[in-house]
C-alpha positions as CSV (number, residue, x, y, z in Angstrom):
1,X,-34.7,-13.7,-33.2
2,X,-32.1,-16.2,-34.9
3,X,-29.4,-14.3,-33.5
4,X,-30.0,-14.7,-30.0
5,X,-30.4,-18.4,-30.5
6,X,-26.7,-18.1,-32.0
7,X,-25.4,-16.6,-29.1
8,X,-27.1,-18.8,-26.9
9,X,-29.3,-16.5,-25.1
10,X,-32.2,-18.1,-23.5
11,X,-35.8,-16.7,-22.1
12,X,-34.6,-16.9,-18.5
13,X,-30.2,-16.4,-18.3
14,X,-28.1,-17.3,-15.0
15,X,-26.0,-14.2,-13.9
16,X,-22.8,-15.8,-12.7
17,X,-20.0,-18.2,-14.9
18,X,-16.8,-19.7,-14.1
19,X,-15.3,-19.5,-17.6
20,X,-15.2,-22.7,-19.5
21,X,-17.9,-24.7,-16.7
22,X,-21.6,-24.5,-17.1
23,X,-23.1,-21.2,-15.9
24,X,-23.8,-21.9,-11.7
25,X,-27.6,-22.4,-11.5
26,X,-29.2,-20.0,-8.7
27,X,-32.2,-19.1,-9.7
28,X,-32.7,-17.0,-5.7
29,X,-31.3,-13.8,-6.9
30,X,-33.4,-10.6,-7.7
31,X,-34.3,-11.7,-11.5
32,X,-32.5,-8.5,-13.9
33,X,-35.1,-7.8,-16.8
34,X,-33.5,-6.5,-20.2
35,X,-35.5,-4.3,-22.5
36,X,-35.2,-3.3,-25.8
37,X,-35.2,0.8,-25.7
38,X,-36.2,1.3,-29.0
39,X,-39.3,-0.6,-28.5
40,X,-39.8,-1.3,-24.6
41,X,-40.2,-5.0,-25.6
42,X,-38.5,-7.6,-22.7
43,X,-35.8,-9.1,-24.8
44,X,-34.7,-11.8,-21.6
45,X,-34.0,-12.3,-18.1
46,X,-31.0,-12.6,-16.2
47,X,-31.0,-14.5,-12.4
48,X,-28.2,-12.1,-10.7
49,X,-26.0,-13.4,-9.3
50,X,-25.5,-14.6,-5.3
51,X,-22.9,-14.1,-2.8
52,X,-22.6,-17.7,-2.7
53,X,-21.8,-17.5,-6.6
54,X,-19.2,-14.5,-6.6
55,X,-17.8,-17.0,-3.7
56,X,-17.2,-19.7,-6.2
57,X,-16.4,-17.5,-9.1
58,X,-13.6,-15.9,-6.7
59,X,-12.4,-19.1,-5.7
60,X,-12.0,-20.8,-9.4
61,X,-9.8,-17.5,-10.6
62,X,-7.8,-17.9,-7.8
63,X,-7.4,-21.7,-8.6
64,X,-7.1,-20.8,-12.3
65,X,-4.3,-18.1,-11.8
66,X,-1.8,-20.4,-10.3
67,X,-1.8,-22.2,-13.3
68,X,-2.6,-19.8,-15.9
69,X,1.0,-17.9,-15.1
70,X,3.1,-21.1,-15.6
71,X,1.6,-20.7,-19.4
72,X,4.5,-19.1,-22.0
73,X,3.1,-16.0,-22.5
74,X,2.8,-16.7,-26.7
75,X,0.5,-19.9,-26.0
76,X,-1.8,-17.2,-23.5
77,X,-1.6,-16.0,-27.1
78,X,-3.0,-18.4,-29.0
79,X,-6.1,-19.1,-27.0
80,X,-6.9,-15.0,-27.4
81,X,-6.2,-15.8,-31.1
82,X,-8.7,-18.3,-30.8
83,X,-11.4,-15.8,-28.7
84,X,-10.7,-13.2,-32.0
85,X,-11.7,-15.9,-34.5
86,X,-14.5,-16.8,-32.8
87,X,-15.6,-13.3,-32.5
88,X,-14.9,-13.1,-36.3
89,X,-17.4,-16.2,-36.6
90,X,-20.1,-14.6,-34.1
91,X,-19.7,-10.4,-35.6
92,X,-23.0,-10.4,-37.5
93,X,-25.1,-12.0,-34.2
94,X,-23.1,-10.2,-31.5
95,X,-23.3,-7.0,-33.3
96,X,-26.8,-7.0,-33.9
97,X,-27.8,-8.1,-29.7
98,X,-25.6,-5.0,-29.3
99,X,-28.1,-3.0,-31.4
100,X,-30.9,-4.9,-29.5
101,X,-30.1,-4.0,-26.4
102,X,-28.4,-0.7,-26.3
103,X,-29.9,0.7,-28.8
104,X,-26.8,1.8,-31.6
105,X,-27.3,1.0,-35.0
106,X,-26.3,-1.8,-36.6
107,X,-23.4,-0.5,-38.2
108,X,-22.0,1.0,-34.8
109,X,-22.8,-2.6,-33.1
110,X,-20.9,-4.0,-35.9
111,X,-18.0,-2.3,-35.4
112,X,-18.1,-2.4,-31.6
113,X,-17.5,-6.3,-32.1
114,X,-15.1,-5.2,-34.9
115,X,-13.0,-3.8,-31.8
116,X,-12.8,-7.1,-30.3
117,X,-11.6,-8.3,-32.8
118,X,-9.4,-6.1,-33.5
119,X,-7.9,-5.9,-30.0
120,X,-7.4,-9.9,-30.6
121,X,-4.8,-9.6,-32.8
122,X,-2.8,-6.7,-31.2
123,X,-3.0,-9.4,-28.1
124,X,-1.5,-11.7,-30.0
125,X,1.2,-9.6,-30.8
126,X,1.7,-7.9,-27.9
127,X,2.2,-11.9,-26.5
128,X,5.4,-11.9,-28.0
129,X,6.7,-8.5,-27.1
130,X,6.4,-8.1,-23.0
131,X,9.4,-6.6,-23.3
132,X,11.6,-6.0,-19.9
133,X,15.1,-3.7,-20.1
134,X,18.9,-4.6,-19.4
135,X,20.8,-2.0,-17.7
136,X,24.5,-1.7,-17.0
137,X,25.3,-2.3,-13.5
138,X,28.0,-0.2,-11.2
139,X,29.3,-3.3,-9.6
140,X,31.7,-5.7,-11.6
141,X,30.0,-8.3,-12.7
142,X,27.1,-8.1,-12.1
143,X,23.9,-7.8,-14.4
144,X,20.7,-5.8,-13.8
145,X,17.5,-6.3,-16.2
146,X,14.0,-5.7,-15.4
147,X,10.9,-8.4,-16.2
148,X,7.5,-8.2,-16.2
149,X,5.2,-11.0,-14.3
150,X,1.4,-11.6,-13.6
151,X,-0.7,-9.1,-11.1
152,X,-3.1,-11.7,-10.7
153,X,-7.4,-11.2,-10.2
154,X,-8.4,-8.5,-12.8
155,X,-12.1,-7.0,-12.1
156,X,-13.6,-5.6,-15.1
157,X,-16.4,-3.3,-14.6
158,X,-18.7,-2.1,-17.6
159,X,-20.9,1.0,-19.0
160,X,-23.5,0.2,-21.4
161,X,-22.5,2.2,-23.7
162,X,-19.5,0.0,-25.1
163,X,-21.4,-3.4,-23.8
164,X,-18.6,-5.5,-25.1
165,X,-15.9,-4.0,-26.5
166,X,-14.7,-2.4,-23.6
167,X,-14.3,-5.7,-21.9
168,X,-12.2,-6.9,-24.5
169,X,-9.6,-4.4,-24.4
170,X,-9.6,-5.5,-20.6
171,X,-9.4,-9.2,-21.3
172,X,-7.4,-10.0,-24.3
173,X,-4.9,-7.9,-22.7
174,X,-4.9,-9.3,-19.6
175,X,-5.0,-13.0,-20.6
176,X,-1.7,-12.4,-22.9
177,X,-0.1,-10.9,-19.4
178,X,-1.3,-14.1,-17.4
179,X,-4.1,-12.7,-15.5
180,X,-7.6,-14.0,-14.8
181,X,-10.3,-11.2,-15.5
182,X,-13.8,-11.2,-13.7
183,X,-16.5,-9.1,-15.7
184,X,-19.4,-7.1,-14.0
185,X,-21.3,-5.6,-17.1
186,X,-24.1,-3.2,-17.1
187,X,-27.4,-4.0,-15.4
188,X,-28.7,-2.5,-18.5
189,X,-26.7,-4.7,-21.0
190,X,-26.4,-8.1,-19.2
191,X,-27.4,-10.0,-22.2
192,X,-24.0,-9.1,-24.1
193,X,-22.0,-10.6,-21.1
194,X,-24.3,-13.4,-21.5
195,X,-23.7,-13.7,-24.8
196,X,-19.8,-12.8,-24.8
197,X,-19.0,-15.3,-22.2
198,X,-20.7,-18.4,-24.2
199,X,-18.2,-17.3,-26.9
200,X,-15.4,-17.9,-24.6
201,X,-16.6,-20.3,-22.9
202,X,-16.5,-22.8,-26.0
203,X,-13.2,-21.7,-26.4
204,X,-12.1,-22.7,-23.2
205,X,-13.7,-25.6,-22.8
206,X,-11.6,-26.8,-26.6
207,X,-8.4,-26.6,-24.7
208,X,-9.3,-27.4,-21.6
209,X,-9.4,-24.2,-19.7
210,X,-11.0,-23.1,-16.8
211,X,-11.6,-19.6,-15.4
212,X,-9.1,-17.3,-17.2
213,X,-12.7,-15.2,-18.6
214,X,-15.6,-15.5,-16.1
215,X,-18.5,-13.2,-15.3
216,X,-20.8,-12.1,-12.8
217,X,-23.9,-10.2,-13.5
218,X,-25.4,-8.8,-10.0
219,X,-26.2,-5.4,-7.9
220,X,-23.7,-2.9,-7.7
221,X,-24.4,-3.8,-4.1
222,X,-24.0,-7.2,-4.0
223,X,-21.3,-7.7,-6.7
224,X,-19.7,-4.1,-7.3
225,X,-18.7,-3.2,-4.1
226,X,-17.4,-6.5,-3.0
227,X,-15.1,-6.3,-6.2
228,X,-14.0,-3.3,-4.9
229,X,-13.3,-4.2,-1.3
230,X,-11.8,-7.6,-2.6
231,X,-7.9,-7.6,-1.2
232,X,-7.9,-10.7,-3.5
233,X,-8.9,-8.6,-7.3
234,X,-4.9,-7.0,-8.3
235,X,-6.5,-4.4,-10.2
236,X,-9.9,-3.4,-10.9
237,X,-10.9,-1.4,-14.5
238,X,-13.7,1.1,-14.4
239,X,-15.4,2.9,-17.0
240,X,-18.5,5.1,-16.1
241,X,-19.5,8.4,-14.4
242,X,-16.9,10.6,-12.7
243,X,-19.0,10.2,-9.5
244,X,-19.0,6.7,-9.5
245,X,-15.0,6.6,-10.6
246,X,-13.9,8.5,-7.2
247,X,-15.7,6.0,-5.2
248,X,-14.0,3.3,-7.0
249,X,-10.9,4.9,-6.6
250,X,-10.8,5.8,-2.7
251,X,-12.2,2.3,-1.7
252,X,-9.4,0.6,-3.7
253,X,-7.0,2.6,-3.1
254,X,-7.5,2.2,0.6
255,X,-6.6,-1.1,0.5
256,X,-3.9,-0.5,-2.0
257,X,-5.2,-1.7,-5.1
258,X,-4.8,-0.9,-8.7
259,X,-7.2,0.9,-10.8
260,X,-8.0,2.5,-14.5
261,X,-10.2,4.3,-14.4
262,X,-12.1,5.4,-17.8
263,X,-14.8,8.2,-16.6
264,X,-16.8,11.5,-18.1
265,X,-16.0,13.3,-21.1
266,X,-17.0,16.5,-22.2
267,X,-15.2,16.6,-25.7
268,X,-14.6,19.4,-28.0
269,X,-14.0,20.4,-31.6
270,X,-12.1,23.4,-32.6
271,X,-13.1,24.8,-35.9
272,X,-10.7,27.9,-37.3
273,X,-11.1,30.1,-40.2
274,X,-9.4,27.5,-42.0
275,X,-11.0,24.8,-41.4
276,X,-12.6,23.1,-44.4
277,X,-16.4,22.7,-43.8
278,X,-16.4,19.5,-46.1
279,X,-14.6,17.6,-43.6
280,X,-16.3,19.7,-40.6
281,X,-19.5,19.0,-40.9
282,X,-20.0,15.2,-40.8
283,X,-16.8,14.7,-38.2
284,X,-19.4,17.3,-35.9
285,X,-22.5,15.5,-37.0
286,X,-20.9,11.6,-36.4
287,X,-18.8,12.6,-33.3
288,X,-22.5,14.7,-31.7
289,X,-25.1,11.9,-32.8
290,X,-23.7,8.4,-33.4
291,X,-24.5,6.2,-30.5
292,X,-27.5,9.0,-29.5
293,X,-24.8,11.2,-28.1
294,X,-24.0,8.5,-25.3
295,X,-20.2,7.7,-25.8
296,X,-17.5,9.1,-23.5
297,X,-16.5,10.3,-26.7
298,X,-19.1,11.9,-28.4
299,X,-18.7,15.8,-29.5
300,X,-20.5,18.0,-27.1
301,X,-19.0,21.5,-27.8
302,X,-18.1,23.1,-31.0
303,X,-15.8,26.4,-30.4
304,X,-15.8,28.0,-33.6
305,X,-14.0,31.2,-34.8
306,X,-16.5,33.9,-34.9
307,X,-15.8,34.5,-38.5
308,X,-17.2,31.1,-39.7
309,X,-19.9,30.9,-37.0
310,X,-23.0,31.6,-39.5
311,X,-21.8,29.4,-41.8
312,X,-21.1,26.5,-39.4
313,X,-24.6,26.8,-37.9
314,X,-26.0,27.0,-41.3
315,X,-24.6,24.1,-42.6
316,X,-24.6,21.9,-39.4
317,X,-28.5,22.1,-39.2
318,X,-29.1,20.9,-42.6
319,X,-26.9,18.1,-41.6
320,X,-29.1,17.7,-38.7
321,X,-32.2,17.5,-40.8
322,X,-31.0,14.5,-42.7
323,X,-30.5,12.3,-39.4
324,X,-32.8,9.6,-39.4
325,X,-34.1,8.6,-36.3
326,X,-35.5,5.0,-35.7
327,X,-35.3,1.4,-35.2
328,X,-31.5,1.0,-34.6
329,X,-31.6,-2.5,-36.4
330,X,-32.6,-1.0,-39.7
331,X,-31.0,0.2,-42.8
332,X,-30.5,3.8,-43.1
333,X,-31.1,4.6,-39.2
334,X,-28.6,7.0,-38.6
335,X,-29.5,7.6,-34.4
336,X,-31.3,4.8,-32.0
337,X,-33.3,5.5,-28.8
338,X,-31.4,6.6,-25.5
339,X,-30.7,4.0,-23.6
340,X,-33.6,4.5,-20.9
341,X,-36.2,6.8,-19.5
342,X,-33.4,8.1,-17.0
343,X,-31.4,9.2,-20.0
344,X,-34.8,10.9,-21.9
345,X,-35.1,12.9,-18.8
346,X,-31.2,13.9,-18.8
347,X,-32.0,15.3,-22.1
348,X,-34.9,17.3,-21.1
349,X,-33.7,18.3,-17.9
350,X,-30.2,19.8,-19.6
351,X,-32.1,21.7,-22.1
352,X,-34.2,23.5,-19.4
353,X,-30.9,24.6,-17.7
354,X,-29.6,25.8,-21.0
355,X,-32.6,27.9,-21.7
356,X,-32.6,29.1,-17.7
357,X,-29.0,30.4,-18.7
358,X,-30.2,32.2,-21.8
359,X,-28.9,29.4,-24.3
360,X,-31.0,29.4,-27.8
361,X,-31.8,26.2,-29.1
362,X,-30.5,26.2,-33.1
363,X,-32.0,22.9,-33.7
364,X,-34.1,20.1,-32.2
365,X,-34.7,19.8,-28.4
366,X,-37.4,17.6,-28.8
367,X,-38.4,14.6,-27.0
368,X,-40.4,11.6,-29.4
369,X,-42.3,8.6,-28.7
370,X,-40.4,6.2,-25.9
371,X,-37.0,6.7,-25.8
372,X,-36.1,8.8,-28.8
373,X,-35.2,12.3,-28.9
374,X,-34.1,15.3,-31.6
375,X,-30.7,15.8,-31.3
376,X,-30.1,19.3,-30.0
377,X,-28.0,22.2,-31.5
378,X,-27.4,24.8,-28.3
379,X,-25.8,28.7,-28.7
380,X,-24.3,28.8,-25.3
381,X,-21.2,29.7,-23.3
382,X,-18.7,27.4,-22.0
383,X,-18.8,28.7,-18.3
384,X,-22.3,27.6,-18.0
385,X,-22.9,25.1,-14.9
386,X,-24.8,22.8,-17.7
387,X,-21.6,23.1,-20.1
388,X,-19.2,21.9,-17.9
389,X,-21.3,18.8,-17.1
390,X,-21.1,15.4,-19.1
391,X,-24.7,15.2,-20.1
392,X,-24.8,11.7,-22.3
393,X,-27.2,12.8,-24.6
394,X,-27.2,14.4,-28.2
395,X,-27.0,17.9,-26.7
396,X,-24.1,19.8,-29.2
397,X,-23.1,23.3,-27.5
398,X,-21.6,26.3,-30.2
399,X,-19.2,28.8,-28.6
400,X,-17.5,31.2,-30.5
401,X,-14.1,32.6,-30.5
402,X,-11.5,35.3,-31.9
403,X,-8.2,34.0,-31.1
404,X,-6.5,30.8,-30.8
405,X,-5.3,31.4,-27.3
406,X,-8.7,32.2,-26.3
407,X,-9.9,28.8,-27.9
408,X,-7.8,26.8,-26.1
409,X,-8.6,28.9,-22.8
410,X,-12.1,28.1,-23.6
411,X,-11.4,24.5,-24.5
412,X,-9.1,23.2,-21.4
413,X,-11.8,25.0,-19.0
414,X,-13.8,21.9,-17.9
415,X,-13.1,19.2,-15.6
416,X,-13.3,16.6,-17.8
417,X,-10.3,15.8,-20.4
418,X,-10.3,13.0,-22.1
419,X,-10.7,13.6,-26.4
420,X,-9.7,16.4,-28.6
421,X,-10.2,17.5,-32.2
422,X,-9.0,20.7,-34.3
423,X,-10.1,21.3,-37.9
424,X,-7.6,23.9,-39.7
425,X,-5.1,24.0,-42.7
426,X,-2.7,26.1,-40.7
427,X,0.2,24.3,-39.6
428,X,1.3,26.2,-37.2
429,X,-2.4,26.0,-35.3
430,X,-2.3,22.4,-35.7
431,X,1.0,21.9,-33.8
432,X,0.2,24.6,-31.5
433,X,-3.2,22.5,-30.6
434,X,-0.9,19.9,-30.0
435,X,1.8,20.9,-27.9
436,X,2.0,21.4,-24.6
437,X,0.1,24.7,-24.3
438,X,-2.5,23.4,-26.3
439,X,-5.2,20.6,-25.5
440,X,-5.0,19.3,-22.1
441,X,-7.1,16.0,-22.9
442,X,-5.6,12.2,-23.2
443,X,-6.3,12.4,-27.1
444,X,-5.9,15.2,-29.6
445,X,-6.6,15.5,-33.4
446,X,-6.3,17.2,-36.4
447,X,-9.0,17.0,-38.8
448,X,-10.5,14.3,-37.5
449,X,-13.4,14.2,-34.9
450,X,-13.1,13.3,-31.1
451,X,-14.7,9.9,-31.6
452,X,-13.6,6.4,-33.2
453,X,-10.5,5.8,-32.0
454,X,-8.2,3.3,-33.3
455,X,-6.8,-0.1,-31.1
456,X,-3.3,1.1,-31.8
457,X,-2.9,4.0,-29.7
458,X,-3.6,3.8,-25.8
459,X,-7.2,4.9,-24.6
460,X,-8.1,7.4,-21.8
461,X,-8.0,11.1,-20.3
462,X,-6.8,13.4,-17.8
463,X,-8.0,15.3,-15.3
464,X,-11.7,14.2,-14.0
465,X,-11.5,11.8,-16.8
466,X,-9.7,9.4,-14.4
467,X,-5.8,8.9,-16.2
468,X,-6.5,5.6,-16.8
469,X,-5.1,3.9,-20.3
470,X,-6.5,1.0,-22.2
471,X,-6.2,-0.8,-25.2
472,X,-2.8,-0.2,-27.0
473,X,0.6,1.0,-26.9
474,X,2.3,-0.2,-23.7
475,X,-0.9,-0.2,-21.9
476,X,-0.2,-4.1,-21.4
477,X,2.2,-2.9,-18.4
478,X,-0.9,-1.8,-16.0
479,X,-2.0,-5.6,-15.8
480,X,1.7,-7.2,-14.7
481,X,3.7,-6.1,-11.6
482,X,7.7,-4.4,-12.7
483,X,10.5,-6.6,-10.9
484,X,14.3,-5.5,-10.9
485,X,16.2,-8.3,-11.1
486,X,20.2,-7.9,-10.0
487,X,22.6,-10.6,-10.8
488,X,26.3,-11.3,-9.1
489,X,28.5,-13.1,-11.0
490,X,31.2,-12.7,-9.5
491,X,33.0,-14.0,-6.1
492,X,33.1,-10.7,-4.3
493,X,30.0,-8.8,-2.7
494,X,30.4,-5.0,-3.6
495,X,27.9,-3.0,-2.3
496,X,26.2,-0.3,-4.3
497,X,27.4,3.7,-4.3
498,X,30.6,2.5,-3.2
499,X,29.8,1.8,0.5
500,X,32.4,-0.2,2.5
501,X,30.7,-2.8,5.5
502,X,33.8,-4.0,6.5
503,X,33.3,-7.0,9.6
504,X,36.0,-8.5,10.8
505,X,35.8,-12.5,11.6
């Protein structure tokens, strides 16, 4: 495919790259086949990285970081500038090795890349604006400000759900701040990082760069949990299962590192007797099958008032019967393949626990040729042990309600808390979803679905979701260290609260 030649994606890929160099060679590591799931085809190989190559890639971003922090933080700018462009340049090809390898269609692979982009620019911004305070001191003369300096080593660790985009929020973000960012994507996506890194790469290696963007594709053995036992990686970003996310977070905690952590989502839509069905119907319909049901975003509960609960069914499944299911990478596919066999038997397994409770399926529940599936429309009840899991598949739980208390009882009762949504024209059940009695989750909306969130506003969830915040706002402040900075002017030495240390020559 032309596009793969673009990005520079060969038959046989090594797994390790000090940004801005040549990729290191070693060809003695386990080789990491990538498939494509809609067809089961080999798309390439990947060499995975050594121990001898995380060594090296360590060693360069250590190297790189000394000098990287001396850079003004609005020329950092410019060479993320540069990454967007590039990006811009590369959307069509990346975008569609997205598709290839994930399995979302074209338009959401698009429009993953699209986030890079956009991230880009709000780094650029943001380059200008790392804003500390000033602060009136007690003490005559003097001056007290706050400023904001480099953490240092930034491990980025990746889902393959968001292949690339979630490494950008990462990156951009953290090359504006003056850190160095090490990637370890997903062993089932390691031809994005591939491809993502030759991007940079010929970025860095116009202005002479070396190792603010590098990557290491490898084991969760052999990479992962080094990066998390690493004293020398500031901070490191997760985004993947909640399982997964506590182990991350005691082992680097323990040594008293940073973390954001972006885990599970179980995500919910609150449709009122208000709520206009127009609007309803295709924010339930994107937010439960784009991306095959497998973004931490995706809808996976609908609680409906009782009194619009025919309709809502009614109108859902003829939704549902104009999904197209197929080859991600054409026109007019409106849901891909799950990701892998693992996922297909998720979905299966998920739907026999529903039916164990006494769920009814409404629509779907069938499995298809490879890795493709009918997405599923479940009657169930939100205390179920299968409810309250993530399951990242297209499995869309109903539950009905009769008040809005007992909807927002219903909707806060799961671990997970991450995005929000309420359809209504009633003002005062809009504001009441989102104040503080209403949704417990790191997002909430009204009239609009739980997924596709913009760049603007800063990414992440409560609760078993992790707390973690990416992308924008003042999320820039997780990848630099806070100093207080007091300043005497004067000839005396006051000492603060007014204590006297009186010593006598």
């Amino acid at each position: 495919m032309d596009f793969l030649k673009e990005l520079g994606i060969e038959q046989e890929n090594f797994g390790a790259c000090i940004g801005g160099e040549d990729w290191l060679n070693t060809t003695n590591g386990k080789k990491l086949d990538s498939f494509n799931p809609a067809t089961g085809e080999l798309i390439a190989s990947v060499y995975q990285a050594s121990e001898e190559d995380y060594e090296k890639v360590l060693n360069a971003s250590e190297k790189a970081f000394e000098e990287w922090k001396k850079v003004p933080a609005p020329i950092r700018g410019q060479l993320v500038r540069e990454i967007g462009e590039a990006l811009r340049e590369k959307k069509d090809a990346l975008g569609s090795l997205v598709t290839l390898e994930m399995g979302k269609i074209k338009q959401e692979g698009d429009g993953e890349v699209q986030e890079m982009i956009d991230i880009a620019d709000f780094a650029v911004g943001q380059s200008r604006m790392l804003y500390g305070k000033t602060m009136h001191s007690e003490r005559t003369d003097h001056r007290m400000y706050e400023q904001w300096h480099p953490l240092g080593i930034l491990g980025v660790i990746t889902a393959f759900n968001f292949p690339v985009a979630v490494w950008a929020w990462n990156a951009c973000l953290a090359a504006i701040c003056g850190d160095i960012t090490i990637w370890k994507p997903s062993s089932s996506t390691p031809l994005c990082a591939v491809a993502v890194q030759n991007i940079a790469n010929e970025v860095l290696k116009k202005h002479g760069y070396k190792g603010i963007f590098n990557t290491i594709i490898g084991s969760g053995s052999v990479v992962g949990e080094r990066m998390l036992n690493d004293k020398r990686i500031s901070l490191v970003s997760f985004t993947g299962s909640t399982k997964m996310g506590r182990h991350v977070s005691e082992v680097v905690s323990e040594r008293f590192g940073k973390t954001i952590l972006e885990l599970g989502g179980n995500n919910a839509i609150v449709v009122d007797e208000t709520a206009d069905m127009n609007m309803v119907i295709p924010a339930i319909a994107f937010g439960a099958v784009g991306t095959a049901g497998q973004r931490c975003t995706s809808t996976r509960r609908i609680i409906v008032q009782e009194t619009r609960y025919d309709e809502l069914v009614k109108k859902l499944v003829s939704a549902y019967e104009q999904v197209n299911i197929g080859d991600p990478l054409e026109d007019g596919t409106l849901m891909g393949p799950l990701v892998n066999e693992s996922a297909v038997a998720d979905f299966k397994n998920a739907l026999e626990k529903v039916q164990e409770f006494g769920g009814e399926i409404l629509y779907g529940g069938k499995t298809l040729d490879g890795n493709f599936v009918q997405p599923s429309i479940v009657k169930a009840e939100n205390h179920w042990e299968i409810v309250q899991e993530e399951t990242f598949a297209p499995i869309l739980y109903i539950i009905t309600f009769k008040t809005l208390d007992e909807a927002i009882a219903i909707h806060n009762n799961v671990p997970q808390g991450l995005s929000s949504s309420m359809f209504t024209l009633n003002v005062q059940n809009a504001e009441t979803f989102l104040s503080s009695v209403g949704s417990d989750c790191g997002i909430a909306n009204i009239n609009i679905g739980t997924s596709g969130a913009e760049i603007g506003g800063a990414f992440g969830g409560e609760k078993e979701t992790g707390g973690g915040r990416e992308s924008g706002s003042d999320s820039w402040k997780q990848y630099m260290r806070r100093q207080t900075n007091t300043i005497n002017w004067s000839s005396e030495l006051p000492l603060a609260q007014g204590i006297k240390f009186d010593l006598t020559e």
